[in-house]
C-alpha positions in Angstrom: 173.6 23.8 211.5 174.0 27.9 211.4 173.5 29.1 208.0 173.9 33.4 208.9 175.0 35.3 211.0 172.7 38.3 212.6 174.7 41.4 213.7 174.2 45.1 214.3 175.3 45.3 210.3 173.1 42.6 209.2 173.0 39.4 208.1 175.7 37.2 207.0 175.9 33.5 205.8 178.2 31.4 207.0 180.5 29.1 205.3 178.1 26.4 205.5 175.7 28.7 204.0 177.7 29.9 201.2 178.2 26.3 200.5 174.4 25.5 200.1 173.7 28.7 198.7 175.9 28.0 195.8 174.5 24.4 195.3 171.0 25.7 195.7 172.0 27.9 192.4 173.2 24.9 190.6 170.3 22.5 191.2 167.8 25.4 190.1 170.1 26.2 187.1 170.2 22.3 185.8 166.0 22.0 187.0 165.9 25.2 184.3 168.3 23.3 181.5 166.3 19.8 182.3 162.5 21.8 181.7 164.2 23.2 178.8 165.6 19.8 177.4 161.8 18.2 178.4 160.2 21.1 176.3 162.7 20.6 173.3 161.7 16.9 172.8 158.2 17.0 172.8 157.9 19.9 170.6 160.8 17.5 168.2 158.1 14.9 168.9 155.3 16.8 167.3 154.9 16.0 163.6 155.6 19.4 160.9 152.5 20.1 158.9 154.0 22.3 156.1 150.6 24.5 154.4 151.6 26.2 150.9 149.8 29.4 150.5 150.1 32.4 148.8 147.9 36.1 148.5 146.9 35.2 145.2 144.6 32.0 146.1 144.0 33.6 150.3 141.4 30.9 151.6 142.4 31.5 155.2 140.5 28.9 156.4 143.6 26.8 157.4 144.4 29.2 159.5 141.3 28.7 162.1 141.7 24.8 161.4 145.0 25.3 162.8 143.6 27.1 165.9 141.3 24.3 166.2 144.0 21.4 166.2 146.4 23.4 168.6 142.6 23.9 171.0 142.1 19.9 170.6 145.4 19.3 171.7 146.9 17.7 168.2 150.6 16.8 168.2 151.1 18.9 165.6 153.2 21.5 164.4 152.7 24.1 161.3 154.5 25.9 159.0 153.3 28.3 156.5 155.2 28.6 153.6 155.1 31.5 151.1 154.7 30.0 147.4 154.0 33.0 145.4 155.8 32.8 142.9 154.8 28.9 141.8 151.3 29.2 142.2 150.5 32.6 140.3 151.8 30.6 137.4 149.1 27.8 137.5 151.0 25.2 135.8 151.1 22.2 137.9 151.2 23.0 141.5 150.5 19.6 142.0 154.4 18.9 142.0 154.3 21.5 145.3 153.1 18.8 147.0 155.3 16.9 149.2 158.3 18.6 148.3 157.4 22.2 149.4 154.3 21.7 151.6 152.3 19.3 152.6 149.0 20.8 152.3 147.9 23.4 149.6 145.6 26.3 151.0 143.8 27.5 147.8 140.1 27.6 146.6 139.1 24.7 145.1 137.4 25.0 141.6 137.3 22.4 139.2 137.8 24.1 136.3 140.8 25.8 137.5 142.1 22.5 139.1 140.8 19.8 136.4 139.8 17.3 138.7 143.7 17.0 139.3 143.0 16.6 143.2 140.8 15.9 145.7 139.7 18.4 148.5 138.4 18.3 151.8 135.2 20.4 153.5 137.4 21.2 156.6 133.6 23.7 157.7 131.8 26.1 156.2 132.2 29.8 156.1 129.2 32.0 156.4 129.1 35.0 154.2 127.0 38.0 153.8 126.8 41.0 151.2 126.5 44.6 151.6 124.9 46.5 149.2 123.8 50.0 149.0 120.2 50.6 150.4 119.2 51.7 146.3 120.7 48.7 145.2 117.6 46.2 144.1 118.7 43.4 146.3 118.6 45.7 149.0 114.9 45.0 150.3 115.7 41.0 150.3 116.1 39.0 153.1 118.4 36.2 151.4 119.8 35.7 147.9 121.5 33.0 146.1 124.0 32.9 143.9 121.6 33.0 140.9 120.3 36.5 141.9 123.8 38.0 142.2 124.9 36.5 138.9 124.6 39.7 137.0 126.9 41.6 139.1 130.8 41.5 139.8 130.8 40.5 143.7 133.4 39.9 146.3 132.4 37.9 148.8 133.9 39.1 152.6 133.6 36.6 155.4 135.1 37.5 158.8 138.6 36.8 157.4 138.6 37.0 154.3 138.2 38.3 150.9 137.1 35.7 148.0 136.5 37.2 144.5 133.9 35.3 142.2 134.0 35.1 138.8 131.2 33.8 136.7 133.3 29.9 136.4 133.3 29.8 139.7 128.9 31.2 140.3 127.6 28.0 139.1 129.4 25.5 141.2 128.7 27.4 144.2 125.3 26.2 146.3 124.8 28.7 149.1 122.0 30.8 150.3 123.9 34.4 151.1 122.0 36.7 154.3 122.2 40.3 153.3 124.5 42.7 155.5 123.2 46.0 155.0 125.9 48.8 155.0 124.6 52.3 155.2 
């Protein structure tokens, strides 16, 4: 079977291999719409985790458990939703639940929460201060909570930015290593 032509003018096809030419475009055009349809139902298949969170209670820490789950392979698929508006009024968020998201990303406390839900450790963020090099835990190699009790701190992990209030110091159990920013 002769496909092209050669001539001083180049090549040509022939009818034979305009014919396949055209059918090779179609079977690489429905190969492309079949990938595409293969791709659609297995991302339909994975299940919608909705996470509620809002800059007002920023915990972040779903965010990296999400990178985790998509590393492991988890059928899963999120979705953040933005829910400033109901949680800066601290009512009853619990009513959130279900409706808007599935999952609320918030720091737990059990005064501000009374006891109203349960939470779960998903790992443990490592945090460190900075204080100026005259400040007098300065020379310390660790602190705890206790020692930074008389001062208004915000904690800064890697990413991100927890203020502590004095409800929140004694229900916290860490030992803190000093940064030192100079």
């Amino acid at each position: 079977m002769t496909l092209f032509k050669r001539s001083n003018r180049g090549v040509q096809l022939t009818p034979a291999g305009q014919a396949l030419y055209e059918d090779g475009k179609k079977i690489i055009a429905l190969s492309n719409q079949a990938l595409a349809r293969a791709q659609q139902i297995e991302e339909d298949s994975k299940e919608t985790l909705r996470i509620g969170t809002s800059p007002i209670f920023r915990a972040r820490v779903l965010i990296d458990a999400m990178t985790m789950a998509r590393e492991d392979g988890l059928p899963l698929k999120f979705e953040i939703t933005n829910l400033v508006a109901e949680l800066s009024q601290m009512n009853n968020n619990f009513d959130l639940l279900g409706q808007k998201c599935d999952l609320l990303e918030a720091i737990y406390c059990d005064i501000a929460w009374q006891g109203q839900c349960q939470f779960y450790e998903l790992f443990q963020t490592p945090l460190g201060v900075a204080v100026n090099h005259h400040h007098p835990l300065a020379g310390q190699t660790s602190v705890t909570i206790k020692d930074l009790a008389p001062y208004t701190c915000g904690f800064k992990s890697p990413k991100q930015l927890v203020p502590v209030d004095s409800n929140h110091q004694s229900n916290l159990k860490m030992s803190i290593k000093l940064k030192f920013k100079i």
